[in-house]
N, C-alpha and C positions, 0 to 999 in steps of 0.2 A: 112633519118636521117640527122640532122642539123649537121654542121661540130663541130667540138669540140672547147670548147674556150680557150684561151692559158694556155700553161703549166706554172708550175711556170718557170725554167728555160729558157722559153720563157721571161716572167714577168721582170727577171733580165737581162736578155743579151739585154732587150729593156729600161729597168731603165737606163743601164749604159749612154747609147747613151743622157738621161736627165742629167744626171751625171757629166760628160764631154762633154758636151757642153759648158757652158760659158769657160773653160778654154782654148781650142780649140779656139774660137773666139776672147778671149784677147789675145792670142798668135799668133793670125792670122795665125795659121797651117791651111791653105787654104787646103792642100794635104791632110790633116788628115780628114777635113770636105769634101771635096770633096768625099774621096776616101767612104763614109758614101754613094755614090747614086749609084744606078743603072744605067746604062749607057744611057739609055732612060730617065730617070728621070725629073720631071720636077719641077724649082723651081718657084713660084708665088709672086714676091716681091712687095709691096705696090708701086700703082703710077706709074706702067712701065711695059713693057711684060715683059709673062712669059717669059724662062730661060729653053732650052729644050738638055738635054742629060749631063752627068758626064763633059764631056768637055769644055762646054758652061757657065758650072756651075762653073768651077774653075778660067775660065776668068773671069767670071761677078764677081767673090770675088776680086780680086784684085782690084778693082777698089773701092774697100768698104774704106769711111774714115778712120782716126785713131779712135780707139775705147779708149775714157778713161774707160767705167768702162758697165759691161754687166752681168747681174744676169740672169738665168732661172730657174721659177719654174712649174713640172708637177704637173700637175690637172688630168687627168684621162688619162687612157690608159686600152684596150681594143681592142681585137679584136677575130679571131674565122678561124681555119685552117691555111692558110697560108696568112691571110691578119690582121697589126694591123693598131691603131692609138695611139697618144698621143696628149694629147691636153694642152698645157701651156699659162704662161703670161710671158712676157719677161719685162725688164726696160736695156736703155741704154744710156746714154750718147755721144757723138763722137765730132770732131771738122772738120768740111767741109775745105776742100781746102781755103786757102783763106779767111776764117770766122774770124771774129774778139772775137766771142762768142761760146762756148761749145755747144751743143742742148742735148736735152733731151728728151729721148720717151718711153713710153711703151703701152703694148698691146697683144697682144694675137698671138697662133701661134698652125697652124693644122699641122703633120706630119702623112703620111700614109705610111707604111712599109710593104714591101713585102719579105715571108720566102724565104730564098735560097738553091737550090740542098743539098748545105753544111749544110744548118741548123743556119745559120748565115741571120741577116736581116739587109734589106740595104734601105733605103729612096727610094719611087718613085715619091710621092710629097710630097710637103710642101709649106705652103702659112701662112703670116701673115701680119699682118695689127694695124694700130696706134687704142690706144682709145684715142688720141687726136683728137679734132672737125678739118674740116679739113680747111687749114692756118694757126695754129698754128706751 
């Protein structure tokens, strides 16, 4: 027998995580987004290694430029026992160290989640990537 596909309460306690998100990121609550992964977890960021465990993962965010302005919108989500995904498009703005000009990007973004003992679900990858061609 196939595992069951999520519940609604599932549904919602994995919405939220689309939810707050951008707000999280313009706040640069590193701890808040961090504390979102599995201690294994792994993050897959465009252009550079992976990013492997909760701890690695909260170093690597500080290092993330100022963000002027960060929208997320979920596209689908889905999943079946204790494993989901959500799948979004991101747009972001930032200003590099040292940059003379703002940049600009959007694109796309996989998150896969895993149910916890508690019942509660926590990031174990996630990976996105520009739809800009690339050099721009």
């Amino acid at each position: 027998m196939p595992p069951e596909g999520l519940s609604n309460e599932d549904r919602v306690a994995l919405r939220l995580f689309a939810e707050k998100d951008a707000s999280i990121v313009l706040a640069r609550n590193w701890d808040a987004l961090a504390a979102q992964y599995t201690d294994d977890a792994v993050r897959m960021p465009p252009n550079e290694p992976s990013v492997q465990g909760r701890a690695a993962i909260r170093r690597w965010l500080d290092q993330f430029p100022p963000i002027n302005s960060f929208t997320f919108e979920l596209a689908d989500l889905e999943g079946n026992g204790d494993i989901a995904f959500l799948r979004g498009k991101f747009t972001i703005t930032f200003t590099p160290p040292g940059a003379m000009a703002t940049l600009s990007d959007s694109g796309k973004i996989l998150v896969v989640f895993r149910k916890q003992p508690d019942g509660s679900w926590l990031r174990v990858v996630d990976a996105w990537n520009s739809d800009l061609p690339p050099g721009k």
